[in-house]
C-alpha positions as CSV (number, residue, x, y, z in Angstrom):
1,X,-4.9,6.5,20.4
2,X,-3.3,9.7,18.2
3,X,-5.3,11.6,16.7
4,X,-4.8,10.3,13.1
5,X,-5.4,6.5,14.6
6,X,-8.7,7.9,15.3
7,X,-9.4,9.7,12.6
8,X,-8.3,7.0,10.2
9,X,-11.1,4.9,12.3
10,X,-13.8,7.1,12.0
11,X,-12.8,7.4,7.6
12,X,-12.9,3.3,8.0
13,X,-16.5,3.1,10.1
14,X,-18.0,5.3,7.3
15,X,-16.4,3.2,4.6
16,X,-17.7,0.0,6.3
17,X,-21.2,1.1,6.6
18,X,-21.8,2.3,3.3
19,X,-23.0,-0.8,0.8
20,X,-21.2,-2.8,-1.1
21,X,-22.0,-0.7,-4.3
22,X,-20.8,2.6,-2.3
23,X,-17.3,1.2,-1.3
24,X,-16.9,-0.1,-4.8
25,X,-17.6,3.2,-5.6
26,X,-15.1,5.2,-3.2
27,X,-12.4,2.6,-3.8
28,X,-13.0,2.9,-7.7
29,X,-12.9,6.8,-7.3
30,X,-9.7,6.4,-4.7
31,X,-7.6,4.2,-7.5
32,X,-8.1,6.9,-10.2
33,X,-6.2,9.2,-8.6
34,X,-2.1,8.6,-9.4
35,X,-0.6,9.4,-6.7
36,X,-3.2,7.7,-4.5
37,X,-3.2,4.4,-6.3
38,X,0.8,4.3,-6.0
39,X,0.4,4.6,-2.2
40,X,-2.6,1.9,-2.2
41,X,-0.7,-0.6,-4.2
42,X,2.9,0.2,-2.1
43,X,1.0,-0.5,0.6
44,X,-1.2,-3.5,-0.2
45,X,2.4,-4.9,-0.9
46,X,4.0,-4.3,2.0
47,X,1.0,-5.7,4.0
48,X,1.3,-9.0,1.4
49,X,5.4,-9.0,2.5
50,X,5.3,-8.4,6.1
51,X,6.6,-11.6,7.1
52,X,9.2,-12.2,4.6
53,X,12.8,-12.2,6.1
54,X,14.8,-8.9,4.9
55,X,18.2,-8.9,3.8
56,X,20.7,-5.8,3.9
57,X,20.4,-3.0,1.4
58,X,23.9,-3.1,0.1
59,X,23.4,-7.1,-0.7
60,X,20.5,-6.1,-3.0
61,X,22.1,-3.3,-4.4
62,X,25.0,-5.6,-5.6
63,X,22.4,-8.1,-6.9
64,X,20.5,-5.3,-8.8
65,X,24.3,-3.7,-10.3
66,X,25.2,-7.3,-11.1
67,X,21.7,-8.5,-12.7
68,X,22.3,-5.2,-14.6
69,X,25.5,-6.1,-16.1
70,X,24.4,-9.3,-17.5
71,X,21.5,-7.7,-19.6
Protein backbone atom coordinates (compact mmCIF):
# COMPACT_ATOMS: atom_id res chain seq x y z
CA UNK A 1 0.00 0.00 0.00
CA UNK A 2 1.44 3.79 -0.99
CA UNK A 3 1.58 5.95 1.31
CA UNK A 4 -1.41 8.09 0.37
CA UNK A 5 -3.54 4.61 0.13
CA UNK A 6 -2.82 4.56 3.69
CA UNK A 7 -3.16 7.71 4.68
CA UNK A 8 -6.45 8.09 2.85
CA UNK A 9 -7.44 4.95 5.23
CA UNK A 10 -6.51 6.19 8.31
CA UNK A 11 -8.67 10.03 7.17
CA UNK A 12 -11.67 7.28 6.28
CA UNK A 13 -11.38 5.13 9.87
CA UNK A 14 -11.65 8.45 11.71
CA UNK A 15 -14.52 9.56 9.48
CA UNK A 16 -16.25 6.18 10.16
CA UNK A 17 -16.00 6.24 13.82
CA UNK A 18 -17.20 9.57 14.52
CA UNK A 19 -21.34 9.57 14.82
CA UNK A 20 -23.54 10.15 12.46
CA UNK A 21 -24.08 13.88 13.59
CA UNK A 22 -20.04 14.39 13.27
CA UNK A 23 -19.80 13.05 9.58
CA UNK A 24 -22.72 15.13 8.78
CA UNK A 25 -20.83 17.65 10.13
CA UNK A 26 -17.29 17.18 8.30
CA UNK A 27 -19.10 16.35 5.07
CA UNK A 28 -21.33 19.60 5.49
CA UNK A 29 -18.04 21.61 6.36
CA UNK A 30 -16.14 19.61 3.32
CA UNK A 31 -18.97 20.81 0.59
CA UNK A 32 -18.60 24.47 1.61
CA UNK A 33 -15.46 24.68 0.37
CA UNK A 34 -15.44 25.44 -3.78
CA UNK A 35 -12.92 23.89 -4.87
CA UNK A 36 -13.58 20.86 -2.67
CA UNK A 37 -17.18 20.40 -3.53
CA UNK A 38 -16.14 20.51 -7.46
CA UNK A 39 -13.80 17.57 -6.75
CA UNK A 40 -16.49 15.65 -4.52
CA UNK A 41 -19.18 16.00 -7.06
CA UNK A 42 -16.55 15.19 -10.29
CA UNK A 43 -15.88 12.35 -8.40
CA UNK A 44 -19.14 11.04 -7.07
CA UNK A 45 -19.96 11.14 -10.90
CA UNK A 46 -17.35 9.36 -12.22
CA UNK A 47 -17.90 6.62 -9.48
CA UNK A 48 -21.98 6.81 -10.68
CA UNK A 49 -20.39 6.36 -14.57
CA UNK A 50 -17.80 3.76 -14.24
CA UNK A 51 -19.41 1.22 -16.13
CA UNK A 52 -20.78 3.18 -18.93
CA UNK A 53 -19.11 2.25 -22.35
CA UNK A 54 -16.80 5.38 -23.60
CA UNK A 55 -16.74 6.65 -26.95
CA UNK A 56 -13.64 8.59 -28.67
CA UNK A 57 -13.09 12.25 -27.79
CA UNK A 58 -13.19 13.59 -31.28
CA UNK A 59 -16.90 11.79 -31.77
CA UNK A 60 -18.05 13.93 -28.88
CA UNK A 61 -16.42 16.83 -29.81
CA UNK A 62 -18.23 16.78 -33.28
CA UNK A 63 -21.55 16.09 -31.40
CA UNK A 64 -20.91 19.08 -29.03
CA UNK A 65 -19.77 21.57 -32.35
CA UNK A 66 -22.79 20.20 -34.16
CA UNK A 67 -25.46 20.41 -31.12
CA UNK A 68 -23.89 24.01 -31.03
CA UNK A 69 -24.76 25.01 -34.43
CA UNK A 70 -28.29 24.07 -34.12
CA UNK A 71 -29.01 26.45 -31.08
Amino acid sequence: MKAIESRAEVYLMALQSLSEAEREAVITRLLEDPQLKEDILDLAVIQQRQGEQSRPFTEYSAERKERALKA
